[in-house]
Residue, then its C-alpha position, 0 to 999 in steps of 0.5 A: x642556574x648556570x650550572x644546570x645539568x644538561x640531562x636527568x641522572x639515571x635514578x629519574x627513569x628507574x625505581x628507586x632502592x631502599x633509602x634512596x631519594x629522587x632529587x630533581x634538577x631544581x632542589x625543592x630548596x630553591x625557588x627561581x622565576x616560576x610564574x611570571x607575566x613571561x611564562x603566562x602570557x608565552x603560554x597563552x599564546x602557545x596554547x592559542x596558536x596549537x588550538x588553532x593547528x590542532x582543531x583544523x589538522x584533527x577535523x581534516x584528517x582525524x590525527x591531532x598534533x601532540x603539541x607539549x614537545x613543539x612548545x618545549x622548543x619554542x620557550x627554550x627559543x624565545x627564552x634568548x630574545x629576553x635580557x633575563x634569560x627564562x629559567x626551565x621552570x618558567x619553560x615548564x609552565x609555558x609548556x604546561x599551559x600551552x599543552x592544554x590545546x591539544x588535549x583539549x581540541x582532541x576531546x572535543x572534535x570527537x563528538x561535538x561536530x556529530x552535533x552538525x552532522x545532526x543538524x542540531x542547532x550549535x552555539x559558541x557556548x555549547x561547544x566551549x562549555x563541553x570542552x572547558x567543563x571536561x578539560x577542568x575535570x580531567x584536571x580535578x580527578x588527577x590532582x589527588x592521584x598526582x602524589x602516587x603516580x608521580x612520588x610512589x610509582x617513580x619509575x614503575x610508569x616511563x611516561x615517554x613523552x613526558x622523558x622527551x619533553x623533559x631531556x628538552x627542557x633540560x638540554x635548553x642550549x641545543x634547544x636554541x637551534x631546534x626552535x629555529x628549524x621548528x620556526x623555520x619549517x613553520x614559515x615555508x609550510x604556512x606560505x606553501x599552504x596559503x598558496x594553495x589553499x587561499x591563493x589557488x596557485x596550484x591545485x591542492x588534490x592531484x587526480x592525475x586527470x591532467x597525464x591521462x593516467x587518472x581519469x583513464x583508471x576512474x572511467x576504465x575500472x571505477x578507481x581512483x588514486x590521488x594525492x593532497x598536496x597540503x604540507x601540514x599532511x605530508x608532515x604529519x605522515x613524517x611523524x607517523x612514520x613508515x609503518x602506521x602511514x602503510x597501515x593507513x593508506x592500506x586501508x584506503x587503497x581498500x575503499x578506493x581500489x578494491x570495494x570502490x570498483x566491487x560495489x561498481x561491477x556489482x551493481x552497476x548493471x541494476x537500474x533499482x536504488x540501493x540505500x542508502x544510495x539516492x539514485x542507481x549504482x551505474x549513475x554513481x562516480x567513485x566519490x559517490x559509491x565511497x560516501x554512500x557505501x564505503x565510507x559505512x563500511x569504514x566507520x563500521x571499523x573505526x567503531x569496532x577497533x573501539x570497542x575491541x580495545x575496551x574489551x582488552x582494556x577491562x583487566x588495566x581498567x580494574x587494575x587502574x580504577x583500584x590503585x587510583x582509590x589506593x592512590x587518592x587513600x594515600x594522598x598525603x598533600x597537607x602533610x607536606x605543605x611545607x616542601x615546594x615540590x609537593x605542595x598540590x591544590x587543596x583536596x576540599x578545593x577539588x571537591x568544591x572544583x567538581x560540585x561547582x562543575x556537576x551544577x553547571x552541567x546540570x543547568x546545561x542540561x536544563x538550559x536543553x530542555x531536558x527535564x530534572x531527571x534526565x540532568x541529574x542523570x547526565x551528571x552522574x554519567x559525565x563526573x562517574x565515567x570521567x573519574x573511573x576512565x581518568x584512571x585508565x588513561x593516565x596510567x596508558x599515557x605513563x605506561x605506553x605514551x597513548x591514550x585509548x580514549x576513542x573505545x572509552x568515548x565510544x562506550x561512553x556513548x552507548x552507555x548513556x544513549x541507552x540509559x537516556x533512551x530508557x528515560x523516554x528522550x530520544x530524537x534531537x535532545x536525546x543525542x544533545x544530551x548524549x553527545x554533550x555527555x560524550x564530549x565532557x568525558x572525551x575531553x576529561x580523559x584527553x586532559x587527564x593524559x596530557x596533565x599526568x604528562x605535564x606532572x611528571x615532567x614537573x617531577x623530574x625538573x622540580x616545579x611546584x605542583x600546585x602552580x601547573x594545577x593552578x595555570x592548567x585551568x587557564x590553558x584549558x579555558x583558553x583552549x576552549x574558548x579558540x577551539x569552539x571559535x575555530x570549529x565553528x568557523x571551519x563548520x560554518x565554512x566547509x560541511x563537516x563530515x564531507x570530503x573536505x572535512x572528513x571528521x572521521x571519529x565525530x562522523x562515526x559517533x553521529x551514524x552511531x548515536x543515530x542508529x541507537x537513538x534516532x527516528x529512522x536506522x542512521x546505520x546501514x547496519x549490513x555495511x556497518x557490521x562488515x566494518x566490525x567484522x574486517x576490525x575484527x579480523x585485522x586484530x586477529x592477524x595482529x594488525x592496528x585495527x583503528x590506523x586501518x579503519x580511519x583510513x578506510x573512512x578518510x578520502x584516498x587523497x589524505x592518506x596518500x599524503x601521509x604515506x608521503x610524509x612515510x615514505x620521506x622518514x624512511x629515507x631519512x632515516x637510511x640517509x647514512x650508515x652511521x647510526x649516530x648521523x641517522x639519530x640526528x637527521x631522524x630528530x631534525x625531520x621531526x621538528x621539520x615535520x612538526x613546524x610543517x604540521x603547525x605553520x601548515x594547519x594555522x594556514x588552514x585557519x587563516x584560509x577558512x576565515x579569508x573565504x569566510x569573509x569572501x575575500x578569496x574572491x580578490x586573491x586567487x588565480x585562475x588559468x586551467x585545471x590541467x596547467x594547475x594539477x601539473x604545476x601542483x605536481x611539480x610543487x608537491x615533489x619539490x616539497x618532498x625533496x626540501x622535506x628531505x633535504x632539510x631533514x638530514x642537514x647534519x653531516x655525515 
């Protein structure tokens, strides 16, 4: 494969003509290294690792980590440590398999630590069985539609991560060097991380109680601004960018320096309790108004940006849900067999794939205590919104690169709550049940993206279809397993839900689960509905609704962070007139930024099990709280300047 190109031709990315065919980089002729002990066991390992990253990064500030385009790098990288340098269709498995984790942590953290927040009792098993049950149907219901959305819509979709993946892939030689800057990142976020988080040598939040200035604003106006030191935050600020990193600190300084202060000057002359508060206003600190009213109004927000996409979603999800019929129609697998490039899993395979699933969901849901009825019921809920849904999101990630899953669980949820509710189960195992169903179903339609992503890039490269369906069961079932082990340690260690471990979406589906089918109003339903009225008026004024909610709901010391991560790209991204320069320096900020998000959020797990087994108590340092918030600052500025420095280490 010596003389490989070094990018896709021009036809990959358009439609093609009459008579014109589509020939990727690896001829369906040939047949290189594809799946080999290589390419499985590096791809286990990447979808290890990312489960981990992504679990901790998406329970402690609501935004998952898009792992396919780290992944490409590192297998491009490692490929140079081997005698036999890895062929890209190998690197296409590796990414293939690793990629699975990030899919599948995002389905599964948007409903499963609800179960927590519900005191419902939570095993091993109930949270890996959710997530490896939805991530296999997200892959089953995409294989019949592979042939018309990858052969016959060619170049109709632009599938945008699947391009950038892939043009990786593809370059391989400068790849080299990005794996090292990635690594390296990695390595510097890990340590400074651990060092704050298992070590204390600094403090992680920064009050700026030890200059004065934050205590006086707290006890002078009941306003707090703070800052979270974690790299893995700043980095992900970095690939949010500028303008959504604004979007989501706006809505924190909403909470945290408009409604915060409100709440105090008008109820802080009552000497009555004011549910869902547990003693007066005027007894309350900043975080207390914010946990007990605030944060209501911001979960009120996150639910209504859901809905309001689902509603202008409905014209794209008829659209979808007839052209994926038209697709699997038109399916054409055993016709061609005989060519390696369109060889797919067996459509009687995939039928038998789905029933052996709908049965073990349904002994799930008996095992719960739920009667025949009620299983078979939240059976056909799980397997007919997946289906109908993972048309929708496949075709949103192949037409904007984004997948609108949190409105499509949120609906998934009413749907079912109201339906089981009316089958006479409500309380614990009726929000079980529910919620169970919600995470098949987020999880099915997490994967179905990120697998339709994977596709196309085995399009355009070449690979052999059948082989990245086969291996994608194997990076779900992995991430499964490492995304249950993970949640429930960090559950075990931190309150999911609290300040520490917001659970943002989780947090907003168990207020919403609760109020539809708890004993008592979960909702303070006057806060709740300010929250969808202030979704509502943000769509109206043309700002994103849900960037803005999630921060209203995360602590203000969160999205500081982020707005730093924002703020480092925006100068980067002006650190030179030459636009060419800029392109690079842009680039190489990301993979920092990446590598920080990884290296950072592995720490997070690495900390989580070192004070889970005490041993903190032998490892960190002690010597004030005002010589640690100061020593903190200091770190924290200088890991902006390192981020920065870094990042545009191109000349120009």
């Amino acid at each position: 494969m010596s003389d490989q190109p070094t990018r896709l031709p021009p036809e990959a990315y358009r439609e093609l003509k009459e008579g014109e065919t589509f020939h990727p980089i690896v001829p369906a002729s040939e047949s290189p290294f594809e799946i080999t002990m290589r390419s499985v066991v590096i791809g286990v390992i990447m979808a290890m690792l990312f489960s981990l990253a992504s679990a901790y990064l998406a329970l402690k500030t609501g935004q998952g980590m898009e792992a396919a385009i780290p992944i490409a790098i590192i297998a491009i990288g490692i490929a140079n440590i081997f005698a036999r340098r890895s062929t890209i269709l190998e690197n296409v498995i590796i990414q293939s398999i690793g990629a699975a984790s990030s899919a599948v942590v995002a389905g599964a953290v948007f409903t499963i630590p609800a179960l927590y927040m519900l005191d419902i009792e939570v095993t091993f098993w109930h949270i890996f069985l959710t997530a490896f049950f939805g991530g296999c149907l997200g892959v089953l219901f995409l294989i019949p539609l592979r042939d018309y959305l990858m052969v016959k819509e060619h170049g109709k979709l632009p599938f945008p991560e699947a391009m950038a993946t892939t043009e990786i892939l593809v370059a391989g030689e400068s790849a080299g060097q990005q794996a090292k800057t990635l690594a390296w990142a990695a390595l510097v976020a890990f340590i400074f991380d651990l060092c704050i988080l298992s070590f204390t040598l600094w403090k992680e939040v920064i009050t700026f109680h030890s200059v004065g200035v934050g205590r006086w604003i707290e006890n002078k106006f009941s306003m707090a601004f703070r800052i979270d030191g974690l790299s893995a935050i700043i980095g992900l600020g970095y690939i949010v960018g500028i303008k959504y990193a604004s979007i989501i600190a706006a809505g924190s300084f909403l909470s945290f320096l408009v409604l915060i202060p409100l709440v105090k000057f008008v109820g802080g002359g009552l000497d009555m309790i004011i549910p869902p508060g547990d003693v007066p206003i005027s007894q309350m600190s900043v975080d207390d108004i914010f946990v007990n009213y605030v944060r209501l109004i911001g979960i009120g927000g996150i639910a209504g940006a859901g809905l309001m996409g689902i509603i202008k979603s409905i014209p794209s999800i008829g659209k979808s849900f007839a052209l994926g019929i038209k697709g699997i129609a038109a399916s054409r697998h055993e016709e061609h067999d005989d060519v390696r490039t369109e060889r797919d899993i067996h459509m009687r395979d995939v039928l038998i794939g789905v029933a052996a699933i709908a049965l073990c969901l349904w002994l799930f849901f008996r095992g719960g205590v739920a009667t025949s009825l009620v299983a078979t019921v939240g059976v056909l809920l799980a397997l007919g919104i997946s289906f109908l849904f993972t048309l929708v999101a496949a075709r949103a990630i192949g037409l904007i690169g984004t997948n609108p899953v949190s409105g499509m669980t949120l609906t998934t949820l009413i749907i079912t709550s109201v339906i089981l509710t009316r089958l006479g189960l409500s309380g614990k195992p009726g929000m079980f049940i529910a919620l169970i169903v919600g995470g098949v179903v987020c999880t099915a339609l997490a994967t179905a993206g990120a697998f339709a992503t994977d596709l196309k890039i085995g399009r355009w490269i070449g690979a052999t279809p059948k082989n990245q369906q086969m291996y994608k069961f194997l990076g779900v079932f992995v991430s499964a397993v490492f995304c249950a082990l993970v949640m429930m340690l960090l559950a075990n260690t931190y309150t999911l839900g609290s300040m520490e471990m917001p659970a943002p979406q989780a947090s907003a589906m168990k207020e919403i689960i609760f109020g539809l089918m708890g004993p008592e109003a979960g909702v303070q339903w006057i806060l709740f509905s300010f929250g969808v009225i202030i979704s509502v008026i943000l769509w109206m004024a043309g700002v994103p609704a849900l960037a803005f909610a999630l921060g209203m709901y995360l602590p203000i010391q969160l999205n500081t962070a982020v707005l730093l991560g924002g703020v480092i790209a925006w100068f980067v991204s002006r650190s030179s007139r030459d636009a060419g320069v800029v392109k690079e320096r842009k680039e190489r900020g990301i993979l920092v930024a990446s590598g920080f998000i990884a290296g950072g959020s592995i720490a997070g797990v690495v900390a989580a099990v070192i004070a889970a087994t005490g041993w903190y108590k032998f490892i960190s340092v002690s010597y004030g709280e005002s010589a640690s918030e100061i020593v903190g600052i200091i770190m924290i500025a200088a890991l902006a300047v390192f981020m920065y420095q870094y990042s545009k280490r191109v000349k120009g």
